[in-house]
Residue, then its C-alpha position, 0 to 999 in steps of 0.5 A: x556473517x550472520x544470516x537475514x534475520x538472525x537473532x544476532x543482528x538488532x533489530x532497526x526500530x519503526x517510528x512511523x508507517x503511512x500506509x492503508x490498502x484502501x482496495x480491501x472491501x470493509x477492510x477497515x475496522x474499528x476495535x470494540x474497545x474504540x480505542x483503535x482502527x485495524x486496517x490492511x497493508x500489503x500482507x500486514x494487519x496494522x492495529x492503530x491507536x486512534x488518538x496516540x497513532x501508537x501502531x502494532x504490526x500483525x505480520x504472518x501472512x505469505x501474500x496480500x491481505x484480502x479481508x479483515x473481520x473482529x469478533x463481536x467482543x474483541x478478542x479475536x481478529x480475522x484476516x485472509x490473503x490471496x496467494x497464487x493460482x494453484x495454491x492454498x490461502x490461509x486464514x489467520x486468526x490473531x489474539x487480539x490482547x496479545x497482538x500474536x497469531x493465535x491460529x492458521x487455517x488453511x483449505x482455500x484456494x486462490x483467495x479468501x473473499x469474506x470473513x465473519x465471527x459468530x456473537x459468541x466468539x465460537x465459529x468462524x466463517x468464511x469464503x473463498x474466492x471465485x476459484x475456490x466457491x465454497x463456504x468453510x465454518x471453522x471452530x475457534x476454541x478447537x481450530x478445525x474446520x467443523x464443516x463446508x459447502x458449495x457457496x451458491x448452487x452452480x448457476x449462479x455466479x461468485x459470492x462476494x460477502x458472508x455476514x453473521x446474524x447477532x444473537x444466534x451463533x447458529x445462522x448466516x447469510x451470504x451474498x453475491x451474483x445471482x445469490x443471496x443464501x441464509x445458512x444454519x449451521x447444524x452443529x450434530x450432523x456437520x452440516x450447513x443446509x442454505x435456503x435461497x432467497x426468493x428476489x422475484x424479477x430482479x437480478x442483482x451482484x450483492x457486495x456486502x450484507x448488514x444485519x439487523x439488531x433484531x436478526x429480522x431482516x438483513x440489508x444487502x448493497x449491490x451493483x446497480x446502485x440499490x439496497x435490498x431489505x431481505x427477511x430472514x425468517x421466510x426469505x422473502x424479499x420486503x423492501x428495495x430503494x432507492x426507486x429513482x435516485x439510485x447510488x452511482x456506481x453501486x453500493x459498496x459499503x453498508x453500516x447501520x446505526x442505532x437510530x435506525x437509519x443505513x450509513x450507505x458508500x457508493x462508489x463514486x465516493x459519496x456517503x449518505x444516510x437512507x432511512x424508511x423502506x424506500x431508503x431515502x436519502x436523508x443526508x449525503x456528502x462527496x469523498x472528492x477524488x478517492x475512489x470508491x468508499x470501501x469502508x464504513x466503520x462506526x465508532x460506538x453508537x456511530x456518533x462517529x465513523x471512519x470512512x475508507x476509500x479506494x486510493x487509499x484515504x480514511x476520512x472521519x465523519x461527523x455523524x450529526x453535522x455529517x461533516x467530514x475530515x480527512x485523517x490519513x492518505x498514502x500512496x495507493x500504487x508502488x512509490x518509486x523514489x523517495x528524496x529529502x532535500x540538500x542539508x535539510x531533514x525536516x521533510x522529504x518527497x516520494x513520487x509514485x503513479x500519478x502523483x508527487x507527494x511531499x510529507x513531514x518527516x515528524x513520524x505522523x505521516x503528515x502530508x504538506x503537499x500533492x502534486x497530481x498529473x493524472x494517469x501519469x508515473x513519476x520513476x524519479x524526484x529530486x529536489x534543486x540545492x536552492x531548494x527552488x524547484x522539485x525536477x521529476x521523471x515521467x513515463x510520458x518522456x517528459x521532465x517536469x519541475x514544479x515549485x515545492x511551496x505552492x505545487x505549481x509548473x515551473x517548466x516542463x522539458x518535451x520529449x525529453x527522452x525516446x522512451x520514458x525518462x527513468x533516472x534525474x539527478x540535479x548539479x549543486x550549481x543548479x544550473x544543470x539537470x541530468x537524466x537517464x531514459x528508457x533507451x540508456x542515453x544520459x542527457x544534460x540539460x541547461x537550466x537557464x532563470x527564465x526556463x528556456x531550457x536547452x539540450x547540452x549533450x546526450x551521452x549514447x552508451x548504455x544499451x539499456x534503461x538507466x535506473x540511477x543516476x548521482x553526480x559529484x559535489x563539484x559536478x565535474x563528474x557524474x555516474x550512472x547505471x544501467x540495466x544493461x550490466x554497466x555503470x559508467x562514469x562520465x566527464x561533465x566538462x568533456x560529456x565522454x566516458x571516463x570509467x566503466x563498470x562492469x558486471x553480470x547484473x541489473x544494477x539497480x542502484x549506485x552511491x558515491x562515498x562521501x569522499x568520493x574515492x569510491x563507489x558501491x553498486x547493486x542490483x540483481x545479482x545481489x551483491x555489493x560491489x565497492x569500486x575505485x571511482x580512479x580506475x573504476x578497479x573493484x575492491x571487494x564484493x558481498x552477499x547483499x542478500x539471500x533472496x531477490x534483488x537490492x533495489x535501493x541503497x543510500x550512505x549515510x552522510x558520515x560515510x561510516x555506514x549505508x542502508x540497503x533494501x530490496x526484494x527480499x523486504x528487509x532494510x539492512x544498515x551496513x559497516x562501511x569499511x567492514x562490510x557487515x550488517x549491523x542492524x535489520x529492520x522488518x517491517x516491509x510487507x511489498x518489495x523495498x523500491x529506494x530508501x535514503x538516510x536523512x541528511x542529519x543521520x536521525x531517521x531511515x525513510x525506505x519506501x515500497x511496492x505496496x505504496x508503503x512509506x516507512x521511518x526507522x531510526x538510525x542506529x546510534x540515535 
């Protein structure tokens, strides 16, 4: 069997991505060319047309993606990661035209914090995190480090941000808590003497740093919801506003427009335009419930600009009217499940902290409908045969069904589990709903039309939680797995145990054939076992993967083949009868939680850790 990855397998292809990481400070940018946006998601650079959506993906880093810079001419792109203590984080210098890694950096520690590029294309610099504290100037024709320092003298504390000047490519500035550096970069003798700025009385956190056209003064957006006005030539603070009607929770994005006034986000979502020295607000508007605005990016002269939030949404402004739309949003935590519904592939629903969302399944990532519980987690969906109603499995030990049109609660089963409710699964009947908990019990529950719901059974086996549960079409059976090395096949009419499985794993996910003779597992032993649904006798294991577990598995609804995808962030489509992979899709930048085939075998939806949803084709179509 070929290795992950090896150039004899094809390659899946990606139709769509949703995905943003709204938490990267300015992590969203549009292109010089203003033809695409350039965003982070997990450890991958997205680089997307704004019109077509046509997405090209920058993969190349080992961790999450913390910062994200363009050059003043396009030519180059600049992403930073964080890594795990102790270990260095690379700096990645991307070719823009030819979409590959032009060069890798590495000195940083821990994280980088802040990237910038000189007006030429000559310099790059950039900070490292609060475990890290200094300031690197890297050359880009060269690819060295020309020189480095200290970020802040040592009673002061992090640095959060570094900003180029944008004429000179010899000078910078740098901010943080406590600090606000101006930098020249003295190119004979490899250094870069700072100058402290003089703040008077005031003590601030700066987050992020604008300069001016002129390159005469540099504005800074900081904590306590004010922006500073700084000189660069005498380092003297000049101006600071707004006196009274300060930004809620802190300034978090700055972007100046050509007419003179500062686009200005704060981080209770609003956007507003501050002219003058006392930085009065000329016109504002609410991002409503998105988190703090994280980025600002203008399109052009700013006629337009995206706007980027903390839960992950990007919103396109309006400059003139200052009317806002929302253009896309994703999941801002792990998805945990994803399903479509019976026989119907037009769309599907992935469930994930806090909310149940329902999407198109066109390739657009349009988002038809959200259902929000707040502070809640969704382990589990799935949706009634009749189409009905979307049943649900929360951490707060309850089972919620709501309708799929309009979002509303159906009913709501209470406490129905000792622990939270990890697995659900739906009978064709629709009169039954099945669901697994964090104790190991399987429940059955009656569904009656007018939702008085009743306990039938609950079946005690399992010693630990249940993390998939699948029934028979005549739902005269149903099988369920456990985390505690065990499937167990149960009697639906009876509500005992027919069949168990044995195994030295974590299983992790179950299907059955569609002809139902047969079943195969996996969790995190790696392997994938067939097994006799008869005598629960195994047939055959394989090597599911070479590193890290299998964590969703789905058949394809013609039983030639099934897709698997886990830890190692592959999606893998196997043969059936020969066990073989046929086809790899990468892609993945966090762990793959569940994927499924939908039900008329033209796409692979898989889903992940980092709150990204991606649509493969299905080989053969």
């Amino acid at each position: 069997m070929p290795k992950d990855g090896s150039k004899d397998v094809p390659q899946l292809e990606i139709v769509s991505v949703i995905g943003f990481y709204g938490s990267v400070y300015a992590g969203l940018k549009v292109h010089p060319d203003r033809e695409h946006i350039i965003y982070p998601l997990g450890n991958t650079v997205i680089v997307e047309h704004i019109t077509s959506h046509k997405q090209y993906f920058l993969m190349g880093h080992t961790n999450d993606v913390s910062c994200v810079t363009v050059s003043k001419s396009g030519r180059y792109l600049a992403s930073g990661q964080v890594t795990h203590m102790g270990f260095k984080a690379d700096v990645i210098i991307w070719d823009y035209a030819a979409k590959e890694l032009y060069c890798r950096l590495t000195l940083h520690k821990v994280k980088v914090e802040s990237l910038a590029f000189s007006p030429k294309d000559t310099f790059l610099v950039s900070l490292g995190g609060q475990d890290d504290g200094s300031i690197v100037v890297w050359d880009v024709k060269s690819k060295e480090a020309v020189c480095g320092a200290p970020a802040a003298v040592k009673s002061a504390g992090t640095t959060y941000c570094v900003a180029y000047c944008n004429h000179d490519d010899f000078k910078f500035m740098s901010g943080g808590n406590g600090t606000i550096r101006v930098w020249t970069l003295d190119l004979k003798n490899r250094k870069i003497p700072a100058v402290d700025c003089n703040m008077g009385q005031l003590k601030r956190i700066v987050k992020c740093i604008e300069v001016s056209d002129d390159d005469k003064y540099f504005y800074c957006g900081t904590t306590s919801g004010d922006v500073l006005k700084m000189n660069i030539e005498n380092h003297i603070l000049s101006f600071f506003g707004p006196e009274k009607d300060k930004f809620s929770m802190g300034v978090t994005a700055l972007s100046l427009v050509k007419t003179g006034g500062i686009l200005v986000g704060a981080g209770d979502g609003t956007v507003a335009i501050c002219k003058g020295n006392s930085f009065k607000k000329i016109k504002s508007a609410k991002v409503t419930k998105s988190g703090a605005v994280t980025s600002i990016a203008l399109r052009g002269e700013g006629h337009q600009f995206f706007v980027g939030a903390a839960n992950s949404q990007v919103y396109l402004f309006n400059f003139a009217e200052f009317t806002h739309e929302l253009l896309t949003t994703c999941h801002s935590a792990a998805v945990n499940d994803i399903v479509f519904p019976a026989e119907y592939s037009e769309l599907y629903a992935t469930c994930s902290k806090n909310d149940i969302r329902i999407w198109k399944a066109n390739g657009n990532g349009e988002e038809l409908l959200r259902i929000t519980i707040p502070n809640m987690t969704c382990h589990a969906i799935d949706f009634m045969r009749d189409g009905k109603s979307i049943v649900s499995a929360w951490d707060d030990n309850k089972i919620r069904a709501f309708l799929p049109e309009s979002g509303k609660l159906k009913y709501m089963i209470e406490d129905a589990h000792n622990k939270e409710v990890t697995a659900i699964a739906t009978t064709s009947d629709c009169n039954r709903i099945i669901s697994g908990g964090g104790e190991g019990q399987v429940r059955v529950w009656q569904v009656s039309p007018k939702n008085q719901n009743k306990l039938v059974a609950a079946m005690k086996e399992h010693k630990g939680a249940v993390s998939c549960i699948k029934v028979r079409k005549n739902d005269q059976e149903c099988i369920s797995a456990s985390e505690d090395g065990t499937c167990i096949i149960w009697d639906l009419q009876r509500f005992v145990r027919n069949q168990v499985i044995f195994a030295n794993t974590l299983f992790k996910c179950v299907c059955y054939h569609p002809d139902e003779h047969q079943v195969i597992t996996s969790g995190t032993d790696r392997k994938i076992g067939y097994w006799e649904t008869f005598n629960a006798a195994a047939i055959r294991e394989v090597d599911g993967s070479s590193s890290g577990s299998i964590n969703g598995m789905d058949m394809a609804p013609d039983g030639e083949s099934f897709v698997t995808g886990g830890d190692d962030k592959l999606i893998k489509v196997w043969d059936y009868k020969e066990g073989k992979v046929t086809h790899i899709g990468k892609g993945h930048s966090g762990f793959i939680t569940r994927l499924r085939v939908c039900p008329n075998q033209k796409l692979i939806v898989s889903v992940s850790k980092d709150g990204a949803i991606i649509c493969w084709k299905f080989p053969g179509n």
